[in-house]
C-alpha positions as CSV (number, residue, x, y, z in Angstrom):
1,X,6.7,-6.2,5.2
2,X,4.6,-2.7,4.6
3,X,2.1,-1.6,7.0
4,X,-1.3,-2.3,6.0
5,X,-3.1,-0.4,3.1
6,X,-6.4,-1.1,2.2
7,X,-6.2,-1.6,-1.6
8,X,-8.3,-0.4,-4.3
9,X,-10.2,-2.8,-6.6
10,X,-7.9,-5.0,-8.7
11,X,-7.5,-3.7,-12.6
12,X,-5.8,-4.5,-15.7
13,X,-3.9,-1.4,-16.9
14,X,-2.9,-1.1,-20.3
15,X,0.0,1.4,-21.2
16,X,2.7,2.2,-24.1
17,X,6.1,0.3,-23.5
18,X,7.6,3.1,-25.5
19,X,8.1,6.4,-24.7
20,X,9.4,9.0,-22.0
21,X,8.7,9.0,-18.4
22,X,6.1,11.3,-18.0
23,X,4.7,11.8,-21.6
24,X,1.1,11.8,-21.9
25,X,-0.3,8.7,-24.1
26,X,-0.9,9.5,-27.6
27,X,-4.5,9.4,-28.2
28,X,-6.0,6.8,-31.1
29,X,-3.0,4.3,-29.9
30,X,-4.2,1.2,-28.1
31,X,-2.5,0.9,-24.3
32,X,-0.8,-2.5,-24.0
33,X,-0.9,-4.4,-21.2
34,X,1.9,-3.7,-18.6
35,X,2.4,-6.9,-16.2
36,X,0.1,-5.2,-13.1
37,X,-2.6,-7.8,-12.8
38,X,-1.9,-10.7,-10.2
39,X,-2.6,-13.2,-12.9
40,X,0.7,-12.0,-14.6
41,X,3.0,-11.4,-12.2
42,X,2.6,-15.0,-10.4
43,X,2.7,-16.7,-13.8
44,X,5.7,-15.0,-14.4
45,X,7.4,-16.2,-11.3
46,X,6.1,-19.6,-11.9
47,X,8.4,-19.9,-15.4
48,X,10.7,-22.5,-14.8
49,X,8.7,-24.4,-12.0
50,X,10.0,-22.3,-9.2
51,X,8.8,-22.5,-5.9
52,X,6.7,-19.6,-5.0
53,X,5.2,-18.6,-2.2
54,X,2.1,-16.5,-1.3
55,X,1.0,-13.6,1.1
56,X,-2.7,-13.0,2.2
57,X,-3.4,-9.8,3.8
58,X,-6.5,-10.1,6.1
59,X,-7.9,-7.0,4.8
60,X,-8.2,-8.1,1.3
61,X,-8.9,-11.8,1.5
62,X,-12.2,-11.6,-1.0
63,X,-9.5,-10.8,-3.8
64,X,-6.8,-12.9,-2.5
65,X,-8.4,-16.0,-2.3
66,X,-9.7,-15.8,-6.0
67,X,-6.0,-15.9,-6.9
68,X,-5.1,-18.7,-4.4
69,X,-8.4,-20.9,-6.0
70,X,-6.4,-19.9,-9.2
71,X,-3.3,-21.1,-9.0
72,X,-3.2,-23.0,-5.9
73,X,-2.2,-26.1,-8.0
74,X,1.5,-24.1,-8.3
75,X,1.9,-22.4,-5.7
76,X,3.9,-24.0,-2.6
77,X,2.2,-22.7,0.5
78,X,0.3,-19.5,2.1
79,X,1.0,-17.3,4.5
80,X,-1.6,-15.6,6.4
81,X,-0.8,-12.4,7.3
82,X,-1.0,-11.7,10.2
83,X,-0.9,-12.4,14.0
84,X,-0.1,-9.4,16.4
85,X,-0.1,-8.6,19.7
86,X,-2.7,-6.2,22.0
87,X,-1.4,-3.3,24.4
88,X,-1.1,-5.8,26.8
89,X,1.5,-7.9,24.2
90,X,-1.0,-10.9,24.2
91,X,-1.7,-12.6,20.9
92,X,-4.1,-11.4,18.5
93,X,-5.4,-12.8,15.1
94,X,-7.9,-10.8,13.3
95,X,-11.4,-12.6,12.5
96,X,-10.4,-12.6,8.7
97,X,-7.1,-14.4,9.2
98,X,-9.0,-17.1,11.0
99,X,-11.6,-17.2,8.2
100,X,-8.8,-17.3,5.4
101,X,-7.1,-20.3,6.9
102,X,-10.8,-21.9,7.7
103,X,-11.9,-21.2,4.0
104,X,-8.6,-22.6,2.4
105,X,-9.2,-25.9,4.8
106,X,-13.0,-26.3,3.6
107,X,-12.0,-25.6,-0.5
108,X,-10.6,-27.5,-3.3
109,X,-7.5,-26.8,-2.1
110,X,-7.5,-27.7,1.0
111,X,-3.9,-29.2,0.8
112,X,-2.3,-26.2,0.5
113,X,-0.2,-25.6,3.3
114,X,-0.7,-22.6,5.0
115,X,0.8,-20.5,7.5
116,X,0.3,-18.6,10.3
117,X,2.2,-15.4,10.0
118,X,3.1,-13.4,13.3
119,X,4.1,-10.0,13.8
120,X,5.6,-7.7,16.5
121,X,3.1,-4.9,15.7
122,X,0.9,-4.0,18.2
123,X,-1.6,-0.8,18.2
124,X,0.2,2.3,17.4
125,X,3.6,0.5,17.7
126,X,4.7,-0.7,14.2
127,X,7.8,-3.1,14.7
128,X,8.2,-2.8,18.3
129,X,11.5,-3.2,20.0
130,X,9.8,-2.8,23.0
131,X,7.0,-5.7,22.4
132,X,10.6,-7.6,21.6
133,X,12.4,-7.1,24.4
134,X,9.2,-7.8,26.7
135,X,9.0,-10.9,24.7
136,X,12.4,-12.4,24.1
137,X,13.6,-11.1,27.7
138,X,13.9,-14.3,30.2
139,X,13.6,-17.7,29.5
140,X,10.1,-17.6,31.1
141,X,8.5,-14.7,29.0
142,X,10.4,-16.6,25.8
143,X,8.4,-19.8,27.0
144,X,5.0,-18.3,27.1
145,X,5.9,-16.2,23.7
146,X,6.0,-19.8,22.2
147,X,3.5,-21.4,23.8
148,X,1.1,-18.7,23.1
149,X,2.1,-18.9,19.5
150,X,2.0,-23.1,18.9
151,X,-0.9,-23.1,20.5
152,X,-2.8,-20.4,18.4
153,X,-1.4,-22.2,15.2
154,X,-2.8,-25.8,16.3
155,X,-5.9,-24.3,17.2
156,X,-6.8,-22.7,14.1
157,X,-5.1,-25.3,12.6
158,X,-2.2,-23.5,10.3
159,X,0.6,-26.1,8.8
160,X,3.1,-24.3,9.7
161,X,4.8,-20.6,11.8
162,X,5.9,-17.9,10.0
163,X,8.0,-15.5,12.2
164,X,8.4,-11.6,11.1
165,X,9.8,-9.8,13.8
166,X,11.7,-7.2,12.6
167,X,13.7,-3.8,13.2
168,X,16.0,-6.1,15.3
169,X,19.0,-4.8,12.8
170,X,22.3,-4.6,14.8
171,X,21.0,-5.2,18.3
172,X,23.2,-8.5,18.8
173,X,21.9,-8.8,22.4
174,X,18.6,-8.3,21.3
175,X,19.2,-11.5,18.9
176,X,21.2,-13.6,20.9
177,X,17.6,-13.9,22.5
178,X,16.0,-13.7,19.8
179,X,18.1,-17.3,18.7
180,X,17.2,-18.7,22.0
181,X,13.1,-17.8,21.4
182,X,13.9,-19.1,17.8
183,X,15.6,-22.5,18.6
184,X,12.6,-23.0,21.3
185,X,9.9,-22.4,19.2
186,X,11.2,-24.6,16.9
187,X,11.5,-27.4,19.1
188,X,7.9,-26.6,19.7
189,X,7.2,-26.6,16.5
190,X,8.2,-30.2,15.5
191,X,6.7,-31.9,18.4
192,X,3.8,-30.3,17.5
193,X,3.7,-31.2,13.6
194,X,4.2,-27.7,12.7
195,X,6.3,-26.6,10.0
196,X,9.0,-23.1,10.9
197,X,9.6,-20.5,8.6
198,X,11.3,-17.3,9.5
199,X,11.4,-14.1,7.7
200,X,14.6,-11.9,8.1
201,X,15.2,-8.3,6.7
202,X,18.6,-7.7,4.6
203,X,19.8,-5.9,7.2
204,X,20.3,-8.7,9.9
205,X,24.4,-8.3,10.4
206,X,26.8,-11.4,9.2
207,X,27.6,-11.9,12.2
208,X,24.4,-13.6,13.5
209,X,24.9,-17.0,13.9
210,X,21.2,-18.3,13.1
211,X,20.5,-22.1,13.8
212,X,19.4,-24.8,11.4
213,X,16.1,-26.3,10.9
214,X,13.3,-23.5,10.4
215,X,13.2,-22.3,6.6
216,X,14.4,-18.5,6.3
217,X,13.3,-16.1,4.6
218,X,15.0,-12.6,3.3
219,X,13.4,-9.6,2.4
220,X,14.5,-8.2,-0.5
221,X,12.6,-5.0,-1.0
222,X,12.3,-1.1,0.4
223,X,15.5,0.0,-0.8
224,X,13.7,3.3,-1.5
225,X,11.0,4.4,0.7
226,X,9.9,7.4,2.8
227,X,13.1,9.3,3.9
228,X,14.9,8.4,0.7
229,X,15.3,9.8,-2.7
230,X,12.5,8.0,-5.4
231,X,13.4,4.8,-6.2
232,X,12.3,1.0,-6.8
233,X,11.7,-0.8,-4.1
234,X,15.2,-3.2,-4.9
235,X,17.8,-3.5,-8.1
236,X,20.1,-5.7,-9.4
237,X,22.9,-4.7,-7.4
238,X,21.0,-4.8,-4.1
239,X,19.7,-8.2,-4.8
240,X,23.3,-9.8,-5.6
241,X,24.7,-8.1,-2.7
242,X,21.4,-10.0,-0.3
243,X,21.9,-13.3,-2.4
244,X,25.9,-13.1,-1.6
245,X,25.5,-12.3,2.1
246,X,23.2,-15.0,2.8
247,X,24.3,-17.2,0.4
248,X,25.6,-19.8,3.4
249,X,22.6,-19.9,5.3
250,X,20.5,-23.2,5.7
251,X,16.8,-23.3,3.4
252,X,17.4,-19.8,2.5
253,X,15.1,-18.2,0.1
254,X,13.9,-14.9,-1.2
255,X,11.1,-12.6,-0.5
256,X,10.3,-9.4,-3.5
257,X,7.6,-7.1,-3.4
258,X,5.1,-6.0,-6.2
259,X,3.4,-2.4,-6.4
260,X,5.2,0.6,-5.4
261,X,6.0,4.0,-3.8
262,X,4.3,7.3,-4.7
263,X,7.6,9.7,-3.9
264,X,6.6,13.3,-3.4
265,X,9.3,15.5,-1.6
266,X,10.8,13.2,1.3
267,X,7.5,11.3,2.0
268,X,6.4,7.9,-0.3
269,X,3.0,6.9,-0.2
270,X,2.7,3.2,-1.0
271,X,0.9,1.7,-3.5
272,X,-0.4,-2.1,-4.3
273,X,-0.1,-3.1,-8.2
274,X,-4.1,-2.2,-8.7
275,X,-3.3,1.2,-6.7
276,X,-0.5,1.8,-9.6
277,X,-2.8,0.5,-12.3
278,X,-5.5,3.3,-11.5
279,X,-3.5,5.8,-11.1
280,X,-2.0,4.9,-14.6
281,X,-5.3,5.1,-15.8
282,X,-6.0,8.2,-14.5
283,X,-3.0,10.5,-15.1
284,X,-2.8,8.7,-18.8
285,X,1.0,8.8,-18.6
286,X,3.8,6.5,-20.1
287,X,5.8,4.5,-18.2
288,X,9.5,4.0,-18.3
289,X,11.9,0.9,-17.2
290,X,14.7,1.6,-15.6
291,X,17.3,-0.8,-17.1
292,X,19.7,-0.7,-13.3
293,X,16.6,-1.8,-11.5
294,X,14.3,-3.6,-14.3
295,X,11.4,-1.4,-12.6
296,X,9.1,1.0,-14.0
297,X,8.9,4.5,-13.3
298,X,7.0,8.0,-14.7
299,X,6.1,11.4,-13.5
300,X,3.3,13.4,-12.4
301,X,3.0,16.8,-11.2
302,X,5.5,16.8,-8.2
303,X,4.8,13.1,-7.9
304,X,7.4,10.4,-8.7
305,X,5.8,6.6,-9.1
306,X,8.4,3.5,-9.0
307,X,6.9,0.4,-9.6
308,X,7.1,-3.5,-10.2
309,X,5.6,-5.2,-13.2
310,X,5.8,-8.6,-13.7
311,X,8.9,-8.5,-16.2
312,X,10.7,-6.8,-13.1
313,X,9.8,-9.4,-11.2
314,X,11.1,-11.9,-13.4
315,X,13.9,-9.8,-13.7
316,X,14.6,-9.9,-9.8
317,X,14.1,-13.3,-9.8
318,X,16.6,-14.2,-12.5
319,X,19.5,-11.9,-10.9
320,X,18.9,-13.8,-7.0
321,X,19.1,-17.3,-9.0
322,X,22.3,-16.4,-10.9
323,X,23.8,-15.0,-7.0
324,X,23.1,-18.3,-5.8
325,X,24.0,-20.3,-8.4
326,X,20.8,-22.0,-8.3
327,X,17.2,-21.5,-8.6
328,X,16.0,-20.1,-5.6
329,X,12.3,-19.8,-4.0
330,X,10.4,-16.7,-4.0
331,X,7.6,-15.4,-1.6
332,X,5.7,-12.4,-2.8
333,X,4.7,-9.5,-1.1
334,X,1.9,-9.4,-1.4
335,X,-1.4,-11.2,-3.6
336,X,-4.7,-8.7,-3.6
């Protein structure tokens, strides 16, 4: 998942579907609407009653929650994003997690299962292979790693565990502990009445022999980013190639991404779909789909803007289903 940005105030852009990347709008033409509001883009995963999954960032609950209200009667569960760890690797969940999960509990949709989503971040140390190994390195720091976690999930009282711990990629000693940490905490989980979901990044090698039980869950997204040339954030060919390699793995489904990357020189700034629909706005430009990706793109300046609208989301959607030969589930990154 992306590191936290705070987002700008949800709007509803309107832009041509014609035209060149990069071409100013034509003045005296109305702007038609171009699939960025939240509204759209979970309604157009929803076709087909698919099971779809939400994320809740805890620094933009106000907004999420106003979508969850919405469509909560769809939707299959929440996760609540997200439980870290201090400089001393103990547990942490922000004060606006807690409040999401108590809210959700105290509304009209009360039933909707939600989860608690945990992280190896810690402060100044995105993704940390270090928190990992401190974590996942004897049976007895495993053992408090789960306890710590099951405990702080039937506390606040979350249906369910949702593990991201990522940037484990080709360490296979680093997940043949990770397996035993998994298998534990899912033990844990059951005798606790807890539902296990586990998120996994595209990368995780074949030859990682996960075990049945806990639902998984694979990123499908950042295939251009910082360090890389401009680009959406997946394509078709990308997303067959994920469905195909983890095609054989138990309650697998499928995690895409909304908004975008802001590509200027080697860097990419990231961008949530309001971010996108402001700065469309603003720079008055016409957007262009890319037909290998389904995403949008245009120009500004020395700035390049990929983007997903909710036809490319459909789009994604569509090309995982026909890999897997069935219809799969979708979790999106992320509701604002």
């Amino acid at each position: 998942m992306n590191h936290p940005l705070k987002s700008l105030a949800l709007v509803v852009c309107l832009a041509l579907l014609c035209g060149g990347c990069g071409q100013k709008a034509e003045q005296g033409k109305p702007r038609q609407k171009t699939g960025l509001s939240q509204d759209q883009q979970i309604s157009a995963l929803l076709k087909g009653k698919r099971q779809l999954y939400l994320w809740s960032v805890y620094w933009d609950n106000e907004s999420s929650l106003t979508s969850v209200y919405q469509h909560a009667g769809k939707i299959a569960a929440l996760g609540d994003f997200a439980a870290s760890y201090t400089k001393k690797n103990r547990l942490f969940l922000p004060a606006a997690s807690q409040e999401l999960a108590k809210r959700v509990r105290q509304s009209s949709v009360a039933k909707l299962p939600v989860y608690l989503t945990v992280v190896n971040d810690r402060p100044n140390d995105l993704k940390s292979l270090e928190l990992l190994q401190s974590l996942l390195e004897t049976p007895e720091s495993r053992k408090q790693a789960v306890q710590e976690i099951v405990s702080l999930a039937k506390s606040q009282r979350f249906s369910g565990v949702e593990l991201d711990f990522e940037k484990i990629r080709g360490d296979l000693s680093l997940w043949r502990k990770f397996i035993s940490f998994e298998e534990e905490l899912q033990t844990r989980c059951q005798k606790g009445g807890l539902q296990l979901r586990v998120v996994l990044e595209s990368s995780t090698p074949k030859a990682v022999k996960l075990p049945k039980g806990p639902d998984y869950v694979v990123m499908c997204y950042n295939l251009h980013y910082s360090g890389t040339k401009p680009g959406p954030k997946a394509d078709k060919a990308f997303l067959k190639q994920v469905a195909r390699k983890f095609k054989q793995l138990p309650n697998v489904s499928y995690a895409l991404a909304n908004g975008g990357f802001d590509f200027k020189g080697k860097s990419a700034a990231a961008l949530t779909s309001s971010q996108v629909a402001a700065l469309l706005d603003q720079k008055k430009v016409i957007p262009k789909r890319d037909a290998e990706s389904g995403a949008m793109h245009f120009k500004y300046g020395l700035h390049e803007v990929w983007y997903a609208d909710s036809t490319t989301l459909a789009e994604w959607a569509k090309t995982l289903d026909q890999a897997s030969g069935r219809q799969v589930a979708i979790s999106l990154w992320r509701i604002e």
